[in-house]
DRENDO-1510 file (C-alpha; in Angstrom, 1 decimal, always signed):
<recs>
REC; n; res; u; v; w
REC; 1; UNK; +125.6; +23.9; +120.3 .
REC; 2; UNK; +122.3; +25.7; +120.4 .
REC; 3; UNK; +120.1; +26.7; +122.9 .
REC; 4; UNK; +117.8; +23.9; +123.1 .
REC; 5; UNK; +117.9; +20.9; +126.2 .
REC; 6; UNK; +120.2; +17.9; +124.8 .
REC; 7; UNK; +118.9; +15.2; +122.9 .
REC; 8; UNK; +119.7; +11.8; +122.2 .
REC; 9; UNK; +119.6; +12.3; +118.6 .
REC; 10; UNK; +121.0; +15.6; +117.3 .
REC; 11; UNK; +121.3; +16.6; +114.1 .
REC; 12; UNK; +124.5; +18.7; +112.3 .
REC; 13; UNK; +125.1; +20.4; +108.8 .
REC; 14; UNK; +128.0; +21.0; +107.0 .
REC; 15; UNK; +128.4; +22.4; +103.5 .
REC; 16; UNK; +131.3; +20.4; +101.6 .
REC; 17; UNK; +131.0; +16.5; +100.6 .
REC; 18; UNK; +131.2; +13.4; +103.0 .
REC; 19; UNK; +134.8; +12.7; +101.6 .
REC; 20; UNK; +136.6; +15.8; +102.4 .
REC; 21; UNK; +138.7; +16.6; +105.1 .
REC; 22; UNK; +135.6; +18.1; +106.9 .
REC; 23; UNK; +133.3; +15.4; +106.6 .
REC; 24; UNK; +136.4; +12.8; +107.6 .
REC; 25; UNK; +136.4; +15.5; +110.8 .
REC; 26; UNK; +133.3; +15.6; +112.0 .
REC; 27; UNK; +132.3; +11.5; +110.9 .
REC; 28; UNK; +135.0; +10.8; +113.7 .
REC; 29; UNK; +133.5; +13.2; +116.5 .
REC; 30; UNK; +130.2; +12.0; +116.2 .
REC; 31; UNK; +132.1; +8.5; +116.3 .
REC; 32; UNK; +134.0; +9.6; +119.5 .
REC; 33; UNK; +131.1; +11.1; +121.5 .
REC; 34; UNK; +128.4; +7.8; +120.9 .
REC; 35; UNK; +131.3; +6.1; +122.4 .
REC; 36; UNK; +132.4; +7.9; +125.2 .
REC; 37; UNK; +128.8; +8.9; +126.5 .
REC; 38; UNK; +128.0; +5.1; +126.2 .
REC; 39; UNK; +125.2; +6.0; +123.3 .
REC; 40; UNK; +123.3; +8.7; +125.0 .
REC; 41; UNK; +124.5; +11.4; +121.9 .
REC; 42; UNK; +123.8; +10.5; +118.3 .
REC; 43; UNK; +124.8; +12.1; +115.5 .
REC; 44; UNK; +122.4; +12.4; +112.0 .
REC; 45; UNK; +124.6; +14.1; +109.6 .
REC; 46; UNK; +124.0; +16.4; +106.8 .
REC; 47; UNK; +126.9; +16.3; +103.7 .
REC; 48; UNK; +127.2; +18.7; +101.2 .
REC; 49; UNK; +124.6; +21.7; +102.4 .
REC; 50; UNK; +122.1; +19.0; +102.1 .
REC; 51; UNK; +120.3; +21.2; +104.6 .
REC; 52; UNK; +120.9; +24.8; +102.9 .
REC; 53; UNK; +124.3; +27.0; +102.4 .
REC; 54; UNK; +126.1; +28.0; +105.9 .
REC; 55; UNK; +124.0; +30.6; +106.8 .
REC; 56; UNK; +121.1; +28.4; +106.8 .
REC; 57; UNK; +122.4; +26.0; +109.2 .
REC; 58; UNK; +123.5; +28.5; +111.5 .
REC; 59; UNK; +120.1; +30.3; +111.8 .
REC; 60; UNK; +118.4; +26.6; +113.3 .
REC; 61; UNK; +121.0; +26.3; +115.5 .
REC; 62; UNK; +120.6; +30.0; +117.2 .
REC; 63; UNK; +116.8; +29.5; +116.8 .
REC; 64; UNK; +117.4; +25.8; +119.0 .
REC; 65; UNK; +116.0; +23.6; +116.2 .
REC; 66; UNK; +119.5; +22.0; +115.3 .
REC; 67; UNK; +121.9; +20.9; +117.9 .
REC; 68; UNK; +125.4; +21.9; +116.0 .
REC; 69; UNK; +126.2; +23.0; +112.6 .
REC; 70; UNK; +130.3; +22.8; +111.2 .
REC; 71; UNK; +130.8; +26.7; +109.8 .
REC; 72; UNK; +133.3; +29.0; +108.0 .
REC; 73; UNK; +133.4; +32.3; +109.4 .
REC; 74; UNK; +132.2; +33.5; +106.5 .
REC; 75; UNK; +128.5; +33.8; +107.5 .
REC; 76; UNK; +129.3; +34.5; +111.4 .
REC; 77; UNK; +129.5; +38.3; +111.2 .
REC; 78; UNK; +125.7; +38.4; +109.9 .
REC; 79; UNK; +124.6; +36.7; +113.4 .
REC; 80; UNK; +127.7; +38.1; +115.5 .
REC; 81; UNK; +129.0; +41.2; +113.9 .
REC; 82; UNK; +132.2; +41.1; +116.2 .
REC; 83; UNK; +133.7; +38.3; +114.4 .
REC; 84; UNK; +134.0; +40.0; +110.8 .
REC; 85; UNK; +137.8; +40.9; +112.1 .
REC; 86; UNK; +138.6; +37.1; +111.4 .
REC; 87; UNK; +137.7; +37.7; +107.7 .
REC; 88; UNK; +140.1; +40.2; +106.6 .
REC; 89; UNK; +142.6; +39.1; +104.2 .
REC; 90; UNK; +146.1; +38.0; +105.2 .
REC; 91; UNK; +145.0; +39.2; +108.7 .
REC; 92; UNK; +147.7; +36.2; +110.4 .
REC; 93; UNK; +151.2; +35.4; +109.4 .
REC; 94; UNK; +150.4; +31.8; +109.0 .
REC; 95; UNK; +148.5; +28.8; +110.9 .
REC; 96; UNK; +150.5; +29.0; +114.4 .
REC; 97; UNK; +149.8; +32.6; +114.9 .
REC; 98; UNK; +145.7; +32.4; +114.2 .
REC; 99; UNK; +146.1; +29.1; +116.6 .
REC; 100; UNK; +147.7; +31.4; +119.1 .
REC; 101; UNK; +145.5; +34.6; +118.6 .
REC; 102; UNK; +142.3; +32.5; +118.9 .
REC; 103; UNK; +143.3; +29.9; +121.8 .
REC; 104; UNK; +144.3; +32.6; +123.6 .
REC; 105; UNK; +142.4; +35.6; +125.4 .
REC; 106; UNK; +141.3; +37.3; +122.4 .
REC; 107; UNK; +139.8; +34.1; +121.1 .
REC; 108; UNK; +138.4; +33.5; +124.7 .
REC; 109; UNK; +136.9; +37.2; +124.5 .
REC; 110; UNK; +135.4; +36.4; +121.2 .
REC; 111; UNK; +133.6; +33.2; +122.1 .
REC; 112; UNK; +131.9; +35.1; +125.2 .
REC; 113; UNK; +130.3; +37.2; +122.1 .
REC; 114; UNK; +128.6; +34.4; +120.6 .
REC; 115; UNK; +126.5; +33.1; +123.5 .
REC; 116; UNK; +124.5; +36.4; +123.9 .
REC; 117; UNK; +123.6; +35.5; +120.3 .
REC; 118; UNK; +122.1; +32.2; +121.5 .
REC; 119; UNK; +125.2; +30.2; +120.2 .
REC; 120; UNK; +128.2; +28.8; +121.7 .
REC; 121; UNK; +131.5; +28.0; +120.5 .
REC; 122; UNK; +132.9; +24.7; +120.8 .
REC; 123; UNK; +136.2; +25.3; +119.3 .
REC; 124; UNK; +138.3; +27.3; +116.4 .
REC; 125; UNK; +140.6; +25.3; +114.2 .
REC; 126; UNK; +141.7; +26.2; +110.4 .
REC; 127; UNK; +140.2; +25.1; +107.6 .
REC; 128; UNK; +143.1; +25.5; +105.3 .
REC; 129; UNK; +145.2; +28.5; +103.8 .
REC; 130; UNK; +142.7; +30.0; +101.0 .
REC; 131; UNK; +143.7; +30.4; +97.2 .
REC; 132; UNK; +142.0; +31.7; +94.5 .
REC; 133; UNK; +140.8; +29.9; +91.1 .
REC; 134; UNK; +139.3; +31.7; +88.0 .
REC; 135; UNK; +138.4; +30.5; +84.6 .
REC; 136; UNK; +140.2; +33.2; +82.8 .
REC; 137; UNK; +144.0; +33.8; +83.3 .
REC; 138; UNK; +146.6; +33.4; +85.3 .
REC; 139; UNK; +146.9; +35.8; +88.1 .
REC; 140; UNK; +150.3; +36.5; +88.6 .
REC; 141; UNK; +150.1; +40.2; +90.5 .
REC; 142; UNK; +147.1; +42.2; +92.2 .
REC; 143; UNK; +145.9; +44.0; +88.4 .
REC; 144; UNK; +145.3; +41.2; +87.0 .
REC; 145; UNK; +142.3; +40.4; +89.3 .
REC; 146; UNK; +140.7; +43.9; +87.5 .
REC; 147; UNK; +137.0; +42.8; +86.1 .
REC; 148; UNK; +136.8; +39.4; +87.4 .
REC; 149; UNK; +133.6; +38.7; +88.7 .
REC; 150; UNK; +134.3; +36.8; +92.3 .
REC; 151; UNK; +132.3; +34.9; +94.4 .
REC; 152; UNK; +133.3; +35.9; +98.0 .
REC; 153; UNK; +131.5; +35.0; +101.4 .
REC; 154; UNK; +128.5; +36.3; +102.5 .
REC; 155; UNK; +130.4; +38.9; +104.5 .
REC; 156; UNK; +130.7; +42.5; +104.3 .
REC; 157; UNK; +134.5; +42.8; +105.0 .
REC; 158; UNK; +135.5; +39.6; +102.8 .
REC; 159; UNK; +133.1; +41.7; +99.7 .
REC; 160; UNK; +134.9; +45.0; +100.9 .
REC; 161; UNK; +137.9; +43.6; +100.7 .
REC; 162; UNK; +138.2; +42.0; +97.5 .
REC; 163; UNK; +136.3; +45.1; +96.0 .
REC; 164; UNK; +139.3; +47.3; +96.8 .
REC; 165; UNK; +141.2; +45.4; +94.6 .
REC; 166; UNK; +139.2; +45.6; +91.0 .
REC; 167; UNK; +137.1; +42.4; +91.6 .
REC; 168; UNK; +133.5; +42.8; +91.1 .
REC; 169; UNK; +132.3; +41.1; +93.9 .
REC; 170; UNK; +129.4; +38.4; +94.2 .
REC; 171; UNK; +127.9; +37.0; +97.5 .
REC; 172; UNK; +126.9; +33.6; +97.5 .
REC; 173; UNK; +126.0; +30.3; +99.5 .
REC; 174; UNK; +128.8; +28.1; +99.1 .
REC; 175; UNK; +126.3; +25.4; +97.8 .
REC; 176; UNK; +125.4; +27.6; +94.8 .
REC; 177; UNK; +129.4; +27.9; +93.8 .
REC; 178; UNK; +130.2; +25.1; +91.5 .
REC; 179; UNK; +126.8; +25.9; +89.5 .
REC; 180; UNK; +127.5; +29.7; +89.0 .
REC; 181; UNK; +131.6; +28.6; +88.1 .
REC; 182; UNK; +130.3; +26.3; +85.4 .
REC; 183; UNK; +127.6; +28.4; +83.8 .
REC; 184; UNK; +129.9; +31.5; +84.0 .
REC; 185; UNK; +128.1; +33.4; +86.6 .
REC; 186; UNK; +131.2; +34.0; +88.2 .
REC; 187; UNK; +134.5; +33.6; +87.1 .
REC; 188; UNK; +136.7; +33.5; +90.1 .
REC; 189; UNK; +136.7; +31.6; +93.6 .
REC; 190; UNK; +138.5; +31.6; +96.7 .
REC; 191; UNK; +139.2; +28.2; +99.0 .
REC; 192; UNK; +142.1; +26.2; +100.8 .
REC; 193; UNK; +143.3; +23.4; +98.2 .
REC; 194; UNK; +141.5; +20.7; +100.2 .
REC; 195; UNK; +138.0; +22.2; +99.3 .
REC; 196; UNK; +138.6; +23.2; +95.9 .
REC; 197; UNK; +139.0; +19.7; +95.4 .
REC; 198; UNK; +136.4; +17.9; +97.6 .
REC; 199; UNK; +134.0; +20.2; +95.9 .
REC; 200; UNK; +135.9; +19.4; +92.8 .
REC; 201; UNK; +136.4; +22.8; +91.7 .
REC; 202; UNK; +139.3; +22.0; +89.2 .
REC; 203; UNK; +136.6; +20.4; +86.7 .
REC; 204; UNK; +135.4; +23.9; +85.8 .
REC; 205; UNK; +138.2; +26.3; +86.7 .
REC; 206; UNK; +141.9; +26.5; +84.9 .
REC; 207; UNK; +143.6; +28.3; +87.0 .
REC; 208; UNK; +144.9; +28.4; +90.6 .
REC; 209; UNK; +146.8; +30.9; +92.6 .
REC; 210; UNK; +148.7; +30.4; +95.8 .
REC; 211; UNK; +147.6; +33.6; +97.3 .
REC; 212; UNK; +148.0; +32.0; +101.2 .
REC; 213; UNK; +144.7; +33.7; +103.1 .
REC; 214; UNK; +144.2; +32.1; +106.3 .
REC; 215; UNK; +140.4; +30.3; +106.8 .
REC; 216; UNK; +139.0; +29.6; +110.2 .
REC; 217; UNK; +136.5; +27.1; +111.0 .
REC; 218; UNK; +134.3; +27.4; +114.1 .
REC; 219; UNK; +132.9; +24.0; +115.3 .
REC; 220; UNK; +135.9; +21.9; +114.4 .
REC; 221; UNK; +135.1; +18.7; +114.9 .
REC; 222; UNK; +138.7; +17.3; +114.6 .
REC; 223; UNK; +141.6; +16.3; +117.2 .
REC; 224; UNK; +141.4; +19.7; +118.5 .
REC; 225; UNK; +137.9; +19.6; +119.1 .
REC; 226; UNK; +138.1; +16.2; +120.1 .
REC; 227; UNK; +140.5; +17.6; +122.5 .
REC; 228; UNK; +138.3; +19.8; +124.2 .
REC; 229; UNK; +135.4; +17.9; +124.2 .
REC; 230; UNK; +136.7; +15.3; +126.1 .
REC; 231; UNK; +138.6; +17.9; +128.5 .
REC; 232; UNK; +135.7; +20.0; +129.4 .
REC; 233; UNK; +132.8; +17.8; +128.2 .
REC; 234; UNK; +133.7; +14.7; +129.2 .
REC; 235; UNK; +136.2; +15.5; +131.9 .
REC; 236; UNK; +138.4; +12.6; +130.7 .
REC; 237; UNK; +142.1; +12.6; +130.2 .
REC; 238; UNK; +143.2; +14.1; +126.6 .
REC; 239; UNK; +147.3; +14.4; +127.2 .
REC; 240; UNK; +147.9; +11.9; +124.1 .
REC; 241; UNK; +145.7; +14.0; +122.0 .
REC; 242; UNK; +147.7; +16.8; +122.5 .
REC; 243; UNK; +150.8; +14.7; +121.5 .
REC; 244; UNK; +149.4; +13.7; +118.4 .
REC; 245; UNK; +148.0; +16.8; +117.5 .
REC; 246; UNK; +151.8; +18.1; +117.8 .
REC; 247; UNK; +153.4; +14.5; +116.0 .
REC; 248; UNK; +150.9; +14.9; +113.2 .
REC; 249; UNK; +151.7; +18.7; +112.5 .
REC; 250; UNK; +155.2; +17.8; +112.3 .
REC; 251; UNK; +154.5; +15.2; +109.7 .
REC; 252; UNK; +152.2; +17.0; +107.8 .
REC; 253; UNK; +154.7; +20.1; +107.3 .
REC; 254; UNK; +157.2; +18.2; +106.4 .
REC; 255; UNK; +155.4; +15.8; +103.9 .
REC; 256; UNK; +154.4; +18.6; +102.1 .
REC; 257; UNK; +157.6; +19.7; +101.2 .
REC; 258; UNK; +157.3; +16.8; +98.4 .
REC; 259; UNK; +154.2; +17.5; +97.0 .
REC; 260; UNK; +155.2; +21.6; +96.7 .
REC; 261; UNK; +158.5; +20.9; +95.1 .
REC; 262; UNK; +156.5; +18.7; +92.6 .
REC; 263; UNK; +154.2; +21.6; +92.1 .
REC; 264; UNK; +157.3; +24.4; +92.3 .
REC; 265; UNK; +155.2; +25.9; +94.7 .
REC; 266; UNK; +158.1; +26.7; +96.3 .
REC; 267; UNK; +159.8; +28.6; +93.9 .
REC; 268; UNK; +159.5; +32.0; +92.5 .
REC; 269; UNK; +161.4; +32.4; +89.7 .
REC; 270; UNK; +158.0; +32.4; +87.2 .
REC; 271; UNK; +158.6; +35.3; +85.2 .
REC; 272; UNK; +162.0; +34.3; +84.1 .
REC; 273; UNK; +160.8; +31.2; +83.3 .
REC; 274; UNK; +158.2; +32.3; +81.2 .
REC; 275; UNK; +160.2; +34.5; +79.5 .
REC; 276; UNK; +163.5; +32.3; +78.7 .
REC; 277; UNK; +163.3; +29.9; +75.4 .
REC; 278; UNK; +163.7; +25.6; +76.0 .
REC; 279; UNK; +167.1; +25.8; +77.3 .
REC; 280; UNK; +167.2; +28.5; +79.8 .
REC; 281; UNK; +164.3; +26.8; +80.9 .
REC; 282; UNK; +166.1; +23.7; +81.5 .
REC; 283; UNK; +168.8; +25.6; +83.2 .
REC; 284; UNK; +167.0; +27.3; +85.4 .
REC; 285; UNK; +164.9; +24.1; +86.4 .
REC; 286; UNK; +168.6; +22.3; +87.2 .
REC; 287; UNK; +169.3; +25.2; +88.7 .
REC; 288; UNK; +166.0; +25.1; +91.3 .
REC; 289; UNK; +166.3; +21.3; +91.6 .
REC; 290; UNK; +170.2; +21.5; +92.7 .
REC; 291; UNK; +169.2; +24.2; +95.4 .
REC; 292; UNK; +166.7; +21.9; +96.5 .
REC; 293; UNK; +168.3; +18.8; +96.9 .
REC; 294; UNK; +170.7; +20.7; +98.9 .
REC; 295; UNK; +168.3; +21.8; +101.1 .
REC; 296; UNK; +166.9; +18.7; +101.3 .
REC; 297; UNK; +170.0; +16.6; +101.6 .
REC; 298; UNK; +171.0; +18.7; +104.5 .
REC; 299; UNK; +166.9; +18.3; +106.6 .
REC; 300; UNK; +167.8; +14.2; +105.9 .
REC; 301; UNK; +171.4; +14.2; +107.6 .
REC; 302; UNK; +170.2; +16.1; +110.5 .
REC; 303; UNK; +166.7; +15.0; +110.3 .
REC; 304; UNK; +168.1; +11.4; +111.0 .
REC; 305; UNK; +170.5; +12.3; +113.3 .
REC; 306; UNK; +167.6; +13.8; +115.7 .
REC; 307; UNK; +165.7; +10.9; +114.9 .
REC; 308; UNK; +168.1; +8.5; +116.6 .
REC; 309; UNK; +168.9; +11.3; +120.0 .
REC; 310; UNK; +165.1; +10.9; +120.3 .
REC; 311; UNK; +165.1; +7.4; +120.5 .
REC; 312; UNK; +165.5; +7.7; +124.4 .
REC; 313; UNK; +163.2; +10.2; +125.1 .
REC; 314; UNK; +159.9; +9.4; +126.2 .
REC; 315; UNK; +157.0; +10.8; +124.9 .
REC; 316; UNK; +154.9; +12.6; +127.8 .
REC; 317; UNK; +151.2; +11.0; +127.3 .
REC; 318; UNK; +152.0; +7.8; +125.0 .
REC; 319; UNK; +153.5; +5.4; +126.9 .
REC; 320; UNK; +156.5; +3.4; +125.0 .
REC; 321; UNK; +156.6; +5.7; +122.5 .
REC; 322; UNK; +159.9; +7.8; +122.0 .
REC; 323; UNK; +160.6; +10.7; +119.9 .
REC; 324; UNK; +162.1; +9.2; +117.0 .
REC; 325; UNK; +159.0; +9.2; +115.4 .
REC; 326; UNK; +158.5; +12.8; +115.8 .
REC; 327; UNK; +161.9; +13.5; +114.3 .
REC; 328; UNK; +161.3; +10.5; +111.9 .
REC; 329; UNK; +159.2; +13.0; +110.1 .
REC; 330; UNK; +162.5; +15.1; +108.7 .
REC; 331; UNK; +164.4; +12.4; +106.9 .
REC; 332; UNK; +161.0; +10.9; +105.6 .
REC; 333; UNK; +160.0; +13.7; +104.1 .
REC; 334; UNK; +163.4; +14.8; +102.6 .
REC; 335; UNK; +163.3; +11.3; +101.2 .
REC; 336; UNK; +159.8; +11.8; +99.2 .
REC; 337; UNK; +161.4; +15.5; +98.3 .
REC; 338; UNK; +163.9; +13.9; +96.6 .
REC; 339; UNK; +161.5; +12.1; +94.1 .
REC; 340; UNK; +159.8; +14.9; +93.6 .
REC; 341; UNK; +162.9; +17.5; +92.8 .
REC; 342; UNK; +164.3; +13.8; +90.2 .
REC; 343; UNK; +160.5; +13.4; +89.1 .
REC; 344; UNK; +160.7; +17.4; +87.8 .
REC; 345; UNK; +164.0; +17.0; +85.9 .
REC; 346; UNK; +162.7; +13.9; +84.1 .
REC; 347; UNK; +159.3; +15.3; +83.4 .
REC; 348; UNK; +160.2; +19.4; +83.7 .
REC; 349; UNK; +156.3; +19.7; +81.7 .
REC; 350; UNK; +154.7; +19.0; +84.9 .
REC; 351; UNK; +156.2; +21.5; +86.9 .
REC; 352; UNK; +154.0; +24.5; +87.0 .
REC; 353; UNK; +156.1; +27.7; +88.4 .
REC; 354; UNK; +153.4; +29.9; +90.4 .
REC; 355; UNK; +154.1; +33.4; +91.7 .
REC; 356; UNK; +151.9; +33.7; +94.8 .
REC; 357; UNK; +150.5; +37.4; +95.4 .
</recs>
């Protein structure tokens, strides 16, 4: 939130459509906060970099003009230069360690830098694992990204980085992306699969590769954000936001086994694939799918078997609710995994192996 004295009315930007995961997000904080300041805060939201790229709606916020804007740290470094660490590639193992590094006292330390900028952190939260898309080839290893022209955020380490690797790099707002992909101005993009398709990337790109960057979002307006917001803001009780931040990460992990197996996300056995004739391909399919099921079969049985221990234990912060429907999460999604590993035999076109870098 910038600088500026609070006002009844205050107005947000954020760069992606009203019906992506973002604009779901930050539709329900504005919701939360009318309600629980009894209408004094109104939110007038902007969709889809209505008011300019990133960049643009940071600069009215640190200038007072705009009460919040919903970021990528893409842009950050150019107003705080101290947060162009969070850009480099691969930099955490995975979501639970960049949740960990930045709710923690290196987080803490890095918020404190943004306030001497004229700008103040309400929260971190991820905005998705980043993969790449290009209109060219399949990218398969590192070389093949040689000559590719890339657009890349509008940060020096992100350009750096990708340069090192044979991309010729191209700054750009993320507005201006789905233009320049579809007239050929550049061929290659990087984005977490749930903004690929909100900004429906797919209708100008063929191909995608699971490369597994990690993307931070500053100004989260989603259960963690509504977390803090009512802790610190509102000083009201958030212990049953914390529970279903923790039920829905459960669910979500292990729901998306099904959709990955359907995808063979999960398995890397691409360039023997590509190489074996109709048969060996339908070997080594069976051969993926039995492994699978397996695994499966085995997170069901003792998916279900945790399900029903938890069925007398009390859930701290929801009140008659047990965890069995934390643990219900296993055998659920072992279930849908199953459909997808059968759905793959029957149809073995629509699996699409994928060697991530």
């Amino acid at each position: 939130m910038g600088s500026a004295a609070a006002q009844s009315v205050m107005r947000i930007n954020m760069s992606i459509a009203k019906d992506s995961h973002q604009g779901v997000a930050i539709d329900q904080f504005a919701k939360e906060v009318n309600e629980r300041t009894g209408g004094r805060y109104k939110f007038e939201i902007f969709y889809a970099g209505s008011l300019g790229g990133e960049r643009e709606s940071i600069e009215p916020v640190q200038l007072g003009t705009q009460a919040l804007t919903f970021s990528s740290t893409g842009p950050v470094p150019n107003f705080v230069p101290e947060a162009r660490i969070l850009d480099i590639p691969f930099l955490f193992r995975d979501k639970a360690h960049a949740r960990a590094v930045l709710d923690g006292p290196i987080g803490q330390d890095m918020s404190k830098e943004f306030e001497s900028k004229g700008l103040k952190v309400l929260a971190w939260c991820d905005n998705g694992i980043r993969h790449m898309t290009n209109s060219k080839r399949d990218v398969n290893v590192p070389d093949d990204l040689k000559g590719l022209k890339m657009r890349t955020l509008e940060n020096p380490v992100h350009v750096a980085a990708f340069k090192s690797l044979g991309i010729v790099p191209t700054p750009m707002a993320f507005p201006e992306v789905f233009t320049a992909l579809q007239q050929g101005t550049v061929d290659v993009q990087e984005n977490p699969l749930s903004v690929i398709m909100a900004a429906k990337f797919d209708q100008v790109q063929k191909h995608v590769s699971l490369v597994g960057a990690c993307a931070m979002l500053v100004i989260a307006a989603s259960l963690g954000l509504f977390q803090v917001f009512m802790r610190f803001v509102l000083e009201a009780p958030a212990e049953w936001t914390e529970v279903l931040i923790r039920f829905s990460l459960v669910w979500m992990v292990f729901l998306g086994i099904a959709p990955a197996l359907r995808q063979g996300a999960m398995v890397s056995v691409d360039m023997a694939w590509r190489r074996s004739g109709p048969a060996g391909r339908r070997i080594l399919n069976a051969i993926a799918a039995l492994a699978a099921l397996t695994l499966v079969g085995i997170i069901i049985w003792w998916g279900w078997d945790y399900a029903n221990r938890g069925s007398v234990q009390s859930v701290i912060g929801l009140e008659g609710v047990t965890m069995f429907w934390a643990y219900l999460a296993l055998p659920v999604g072992g279930v849908f995994s199953v459909f997808s590993t059968v759905g793959n035999l029957l149809d073995p076109q629509g699996l699409e192996l994928e060697t991530a870098l």
